[in-house]
N, C-alpha and C positions, 0 to 999 in steps of 0.2 A: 851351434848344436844345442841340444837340450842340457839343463842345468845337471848338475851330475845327481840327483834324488831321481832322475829318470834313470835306474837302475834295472839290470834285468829281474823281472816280477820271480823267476827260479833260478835262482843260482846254480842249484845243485843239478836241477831238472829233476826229481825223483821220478822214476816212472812205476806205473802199476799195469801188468799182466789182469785181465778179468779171468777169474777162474770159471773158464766153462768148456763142456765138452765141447769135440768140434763140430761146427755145420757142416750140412750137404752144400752150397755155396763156396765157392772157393777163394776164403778166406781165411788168414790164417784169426789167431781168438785177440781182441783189439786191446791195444796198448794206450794207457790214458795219460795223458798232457793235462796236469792240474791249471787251472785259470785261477787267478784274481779273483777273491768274494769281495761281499761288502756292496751288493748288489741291492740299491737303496732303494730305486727309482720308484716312488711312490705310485703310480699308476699302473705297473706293470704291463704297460704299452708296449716297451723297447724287448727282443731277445737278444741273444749273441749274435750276431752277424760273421760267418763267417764264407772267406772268399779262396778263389785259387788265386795265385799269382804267377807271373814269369819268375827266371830268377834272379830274385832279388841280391847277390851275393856275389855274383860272378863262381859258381862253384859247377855247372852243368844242369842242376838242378831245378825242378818246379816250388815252389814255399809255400805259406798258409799266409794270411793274413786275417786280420780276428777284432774287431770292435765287441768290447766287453761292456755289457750297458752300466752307465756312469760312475766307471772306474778305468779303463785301458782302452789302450790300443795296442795288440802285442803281433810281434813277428815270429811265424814258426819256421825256421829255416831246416830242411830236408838236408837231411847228412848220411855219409856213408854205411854201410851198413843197416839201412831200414831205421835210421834214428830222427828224430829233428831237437835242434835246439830252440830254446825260447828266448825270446828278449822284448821290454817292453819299448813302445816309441813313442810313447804322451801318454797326457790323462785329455782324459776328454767325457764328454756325458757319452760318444758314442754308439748314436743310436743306431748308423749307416755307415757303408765306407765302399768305396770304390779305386779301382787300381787302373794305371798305366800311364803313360809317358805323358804325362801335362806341360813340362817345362823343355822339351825337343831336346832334351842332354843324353838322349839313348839308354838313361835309365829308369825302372821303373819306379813311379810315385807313389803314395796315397792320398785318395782325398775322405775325410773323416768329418760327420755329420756332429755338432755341437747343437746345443736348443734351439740358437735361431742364426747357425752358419755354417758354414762346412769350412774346414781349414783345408791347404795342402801340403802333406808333408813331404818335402821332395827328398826321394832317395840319391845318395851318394854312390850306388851301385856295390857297395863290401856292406849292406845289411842296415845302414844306418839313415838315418832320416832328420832335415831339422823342418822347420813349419818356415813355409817358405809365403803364404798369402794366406789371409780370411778373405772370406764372402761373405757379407752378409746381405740376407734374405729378405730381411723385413718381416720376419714371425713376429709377433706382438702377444702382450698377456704377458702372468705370471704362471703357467703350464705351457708355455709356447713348444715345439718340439719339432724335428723333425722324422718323419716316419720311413723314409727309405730314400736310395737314391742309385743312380745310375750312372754309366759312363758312357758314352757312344761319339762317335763324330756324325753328329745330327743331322750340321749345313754341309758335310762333303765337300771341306776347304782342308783337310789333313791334319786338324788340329783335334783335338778330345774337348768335349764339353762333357756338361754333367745338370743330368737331369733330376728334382728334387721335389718327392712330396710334404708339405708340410702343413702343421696344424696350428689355426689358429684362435685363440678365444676368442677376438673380434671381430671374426664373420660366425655368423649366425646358421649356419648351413647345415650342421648337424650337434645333436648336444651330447653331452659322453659325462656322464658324473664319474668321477675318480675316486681310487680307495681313501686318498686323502682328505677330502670332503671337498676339492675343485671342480670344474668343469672345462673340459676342451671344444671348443670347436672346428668342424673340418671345413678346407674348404675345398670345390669339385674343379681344381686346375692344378697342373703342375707348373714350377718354374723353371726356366733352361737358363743354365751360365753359357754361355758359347764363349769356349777357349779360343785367346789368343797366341797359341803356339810359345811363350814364354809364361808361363806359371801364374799370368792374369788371366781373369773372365769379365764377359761383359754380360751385365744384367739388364741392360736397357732394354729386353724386346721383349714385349708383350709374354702375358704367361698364355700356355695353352689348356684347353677345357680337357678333363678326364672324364670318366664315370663316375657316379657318385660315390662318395664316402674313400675316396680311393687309400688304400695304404699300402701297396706293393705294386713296386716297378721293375720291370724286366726289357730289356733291350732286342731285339730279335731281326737281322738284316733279310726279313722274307723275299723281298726282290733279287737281293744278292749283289746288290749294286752299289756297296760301300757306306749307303745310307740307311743307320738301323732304324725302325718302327718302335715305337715306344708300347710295350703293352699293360694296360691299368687294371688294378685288379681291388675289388675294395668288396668292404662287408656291406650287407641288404642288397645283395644286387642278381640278378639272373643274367649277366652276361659279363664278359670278358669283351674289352674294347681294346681296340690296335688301334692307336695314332698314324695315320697314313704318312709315307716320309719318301719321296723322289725330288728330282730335279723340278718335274715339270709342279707336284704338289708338297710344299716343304710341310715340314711336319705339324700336325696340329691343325692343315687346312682339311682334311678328308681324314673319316674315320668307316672301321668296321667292328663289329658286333657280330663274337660267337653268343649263341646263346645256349645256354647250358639246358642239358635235356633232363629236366626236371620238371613235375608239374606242381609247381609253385610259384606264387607271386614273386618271390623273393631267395636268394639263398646267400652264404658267408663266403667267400671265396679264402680259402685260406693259402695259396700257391699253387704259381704257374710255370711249369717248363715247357722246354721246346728240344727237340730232336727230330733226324728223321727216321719214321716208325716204320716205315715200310719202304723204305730204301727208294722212293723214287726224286730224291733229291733235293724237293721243298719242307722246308720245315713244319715239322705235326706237334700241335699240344699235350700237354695233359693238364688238368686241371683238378686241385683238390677244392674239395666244399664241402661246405654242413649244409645241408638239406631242409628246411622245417618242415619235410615230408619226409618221414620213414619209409623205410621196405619193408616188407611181410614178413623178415624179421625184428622190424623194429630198429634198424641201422642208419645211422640219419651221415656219417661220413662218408663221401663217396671222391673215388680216385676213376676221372673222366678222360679217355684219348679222343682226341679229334682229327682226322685224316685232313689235310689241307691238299683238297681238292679243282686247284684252279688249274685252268686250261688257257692257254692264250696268253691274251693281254691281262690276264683276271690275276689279283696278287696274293688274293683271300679267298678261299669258299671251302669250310670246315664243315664236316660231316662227321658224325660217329656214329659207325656201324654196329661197331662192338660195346657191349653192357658194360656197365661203369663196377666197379669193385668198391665193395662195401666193405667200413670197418665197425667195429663198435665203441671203440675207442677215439679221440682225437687224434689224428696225423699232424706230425709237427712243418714239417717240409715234403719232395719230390725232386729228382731228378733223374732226368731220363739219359743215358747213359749205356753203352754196351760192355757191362758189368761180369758178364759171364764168360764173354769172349768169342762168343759163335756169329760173331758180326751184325747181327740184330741189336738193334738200342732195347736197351729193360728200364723198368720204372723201378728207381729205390724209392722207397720212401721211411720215416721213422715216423714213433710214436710218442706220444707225450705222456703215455702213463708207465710207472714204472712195475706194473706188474702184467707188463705186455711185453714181447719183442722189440725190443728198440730199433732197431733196422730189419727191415723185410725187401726181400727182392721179389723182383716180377718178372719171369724173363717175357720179354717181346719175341711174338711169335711171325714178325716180320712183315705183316700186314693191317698194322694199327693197333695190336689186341694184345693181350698178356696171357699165360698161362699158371703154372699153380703157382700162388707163392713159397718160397722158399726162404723161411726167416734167419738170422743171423741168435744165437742162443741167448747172448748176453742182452739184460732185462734194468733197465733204465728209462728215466723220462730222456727222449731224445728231441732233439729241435734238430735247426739246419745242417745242411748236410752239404759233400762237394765230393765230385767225383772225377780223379786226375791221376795222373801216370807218375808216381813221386819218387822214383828208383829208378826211371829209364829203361825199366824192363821189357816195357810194351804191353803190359796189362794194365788195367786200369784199379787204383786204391778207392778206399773209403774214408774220410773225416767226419768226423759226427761230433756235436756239442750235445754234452753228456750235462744236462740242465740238475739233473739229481745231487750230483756232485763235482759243478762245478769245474768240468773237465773239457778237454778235445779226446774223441777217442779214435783211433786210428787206426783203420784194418788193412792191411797186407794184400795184395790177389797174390795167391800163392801160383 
């Protein structure tokens, strides 16, 4: 296990009520989980990563799990009552993390992204964790880092791999000056660990090509045949690319390209979700971006659905019918989610300035598209977000990383 300084980060847990009237949205007003400062990371490349997980605990419950950039890695364990407890389980730079059964023990893991390797920390199933293998990458340089990563069973042998973008000063592929006075370079491939069922990975296969600049990865099984798609998502780019992933073409040999309906050379992608928006069973996008073409108000943020429109043998073919929703402010995340409860998936999303709505709802109006928004009161810079059923009620909660101060803050579906 970890050495005993691996202490819980809140002993006490103090929690804080945000004092605000209540929303139309049916939530109750969010309860804030203080995080670990001391948030160094000279670049300010890394956010909070935060994830859902199984339960870690053995208690009935869903959990939180949370990469604090280069400072933690904490567990939020969901407790009776509408509470969670905290406890930390490493120091790590923590740029990534990803969850589930890596070592075949029935219980769940983490694997947690370091500058140039991901560790895994294998759960004990009662909340605790000890570092059970590194990987390393092969990131080179002194900014080396990695910028996101994934969990999926890729090759559909029943074991978890993990897929890993990362950046390197020694390829030349894109240049990035840092507040530091560094520079990073990107490179345009992700690399895949392919799990062997006991808490090892093998790095020996080839990396596969992304789109360029890539820095967010998301996993998405669109065939439904136990093999996810990798989908890359990176800044200067006008489209959203899916790594093709079946039997007959393993992943990485066939790709598709949505392209975002914007008329620009270029736009920032800043996150990608997946749900289905119009309930016919294949999974539909949404996409946030910055634009470097405004709207005729001048709003260059835009939150994009796209209907996944294939017929047949076809795995792909993304249409958006419906107009993209403009903010004026930076969007920190998206998830798509049936938030409301009327069985349509809605788009949350949050914002990153703190004299905006930190979380806004959209409901999905069941056919690809959103209707008004409906913001949450409470006004913080918000980043990622998760959206999970944490009480067994059967409505779905909210989690949000309160970036202002350094928080989780956690809202209720009443």
């Amino acid at each position: 296990m970890f050495p005993s300084f691996h202490r819980s980060i809140l002993p006490g847990l103090a929690l804080a009520v945000l004092s605000a009237p209540a929303a139309a949205a049916p939530y109750a007003a969010g309860v804030r989980y203080p995080l670990p400062t001391n948030d160094t990371d000279p670049r300010g490349a890394f956010r909070t990563h935060l994830r859902v997980v199984d339960d870690l605990n053995a208690d009935g419950r869903r959990d939180l799990a949370i990469a604090v950039p280069q400072v933690a890695v904490q567990v939020l364990a969901s407790g009776p009552s509408r509470t969670f407890a905290s406890s930390s389980v490493g120091n790590a730079a923590a740029s990534a993390l990803a969850t589930g059964d890596f070592d075949g023990d029935g219980d769940i893991d983490l694997v947690v992204a370091d500058a140039t390797a991901f560790r895994l920390l294998a759960g004990s199933g009662d909340g605790r964790f000890e570092t059970r293998t590194t990987v390393n990458l092969d990131v080179l340089g002194p900014h080396a880092c990695v910028e996101d990563l994934v969990a999926g069973d890729f090759d559909g042998n029943g074991d978890l791999d993990v897929a890993v973008i990362d950046a390197d000063p020694l390829n030349n592929f894109r240049f990035w000056n840092g507040g530091a006075g560094g520079s990073m370079l990107y490179r345009n491939s992700v690399a895949v660990a392919y799990g062997l069922g006991d808490g090892r990975f093998d790095t020996t296969r080839p990396r596969i090509g992304v789109a360029a600049y890539p820095q967010r990865l998301v996993a998405v099984d669109f065939e439904r045949d136990g093999r996810p798609e990798l989908v890359a998502v990176g800044a200067e780019s006008k489209t959203v690319q899916v790594a093709f992933n079946n039997q007959t073409h393993p992943l990485g040999s066939q790709y598709r390209s949505v392209l975002l309906h914007a008329s620009i050379e270029h736009a920032d992608i800043l996150d990608v979700a997946a749900g289905n928006l119009d309930g016919d069973t294949k999974p539909d996008l949404g996409v946030l971006f910055y634009s470097h073409d405004p709207d005729i108000d001048g709003r260059r943020y835009r939150l994009q659905s796209y209907r996944n429109t294939a017929t047949g043998a076809q795995s792909f073919a993304y249409t958006s019918p419906s107009p993209a929703i403009a903010f004026d402010a930076a969007p920190g995340a998206v998830v798509l989610a049936d938030v409301v409860g009327d069985g349509s998936v809605d788009a949350v999303v949050t914002t990153r300035r703190d004299d905006r709505p930190a979380v806004t709802i959209y409901p999905g109006d069941g056919a690809g598209g959103f209707g008004a928004p409906d913001a949450l009161p409470e006004r913080y810079a918000a980043d990622d977000l998760v959206a999970a059923d944490f009480d067994n009620d059967g409505k779905t909660d909210l989690a949000v990383v309160d970036r202002s101060r350094h928080a989780i803050v956690v809202y209720w579906h009443l």
